[in-house]
N, C-alpha and C positions, 0 to 999 in steps of 0.2 A: 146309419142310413134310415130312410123314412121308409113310408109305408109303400109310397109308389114312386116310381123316376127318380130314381137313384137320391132320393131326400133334398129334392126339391119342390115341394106340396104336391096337391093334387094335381097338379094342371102341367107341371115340371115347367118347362120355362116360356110360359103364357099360351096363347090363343096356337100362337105360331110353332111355338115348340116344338111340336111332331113331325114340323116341316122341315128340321136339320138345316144345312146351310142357306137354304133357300127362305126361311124362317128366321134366320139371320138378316140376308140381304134385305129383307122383305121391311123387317124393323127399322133398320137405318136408314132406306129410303122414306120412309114415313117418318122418322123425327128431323132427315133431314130437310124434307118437305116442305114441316111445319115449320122448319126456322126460317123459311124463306120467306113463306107467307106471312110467319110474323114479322120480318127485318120489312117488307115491302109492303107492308101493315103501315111499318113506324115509318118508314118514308116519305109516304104517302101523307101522312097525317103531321109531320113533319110540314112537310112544302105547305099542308094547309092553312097550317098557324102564323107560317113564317108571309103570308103574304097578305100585303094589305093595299088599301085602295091609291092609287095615285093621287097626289097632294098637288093643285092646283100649282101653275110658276107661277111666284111669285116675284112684282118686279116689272112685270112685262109692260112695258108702253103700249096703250090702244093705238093711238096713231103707228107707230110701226106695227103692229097687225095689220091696219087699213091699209098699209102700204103694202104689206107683203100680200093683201089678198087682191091689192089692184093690179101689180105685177105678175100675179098668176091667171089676173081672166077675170078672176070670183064676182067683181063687182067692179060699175062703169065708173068714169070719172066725179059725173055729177055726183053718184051716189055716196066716193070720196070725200067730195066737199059737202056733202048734206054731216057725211059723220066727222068728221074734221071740224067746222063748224058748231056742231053740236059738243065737243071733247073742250073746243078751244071756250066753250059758254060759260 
């Protein structure tokens, strides 16, 4: 046996030691704490790396744009055939 608490150094089983079971509970809530904060760390930084900017479609017909925006409203007839005209140049 050691010098003090039963030969487990000075301190016997850390900060929390003298606090008995409570000193227990008290540990494992804190390293399990931590491993959450670091799993939701890597998560986090995870989703960061894995995302990247949306890549233009490629492919896509002007004129069917101009159709699809003359069908919704976005833009009058004439303005159609101004761009249609201009696609067709």
């Amino acid at each position: 046996m050691g010098f003090c608490c039963n030969g487990f150094g000075w301190g016997g089983w850390g900060a929390w030691g003298s606090l008995g079971t409570v000193g227990l509970i008290l540990n494992v809530v804190f390293f399990v704490g931590l491993l959450a904060v670091l799993g939701l760390g890597a998560a986090w930084l995870i989703r960061q790396l894995g995302r990247r900017p949306a890549a233009p479609q490629a492919g896509v017909d002007p004129i069917e744009i101009a159709r699809r925006r003359l069908a919704a409203g976005e833009i009058t007839t004439a303005e159609f055939g101004e761009i249609r005209d201009r696609l067709q140049s």
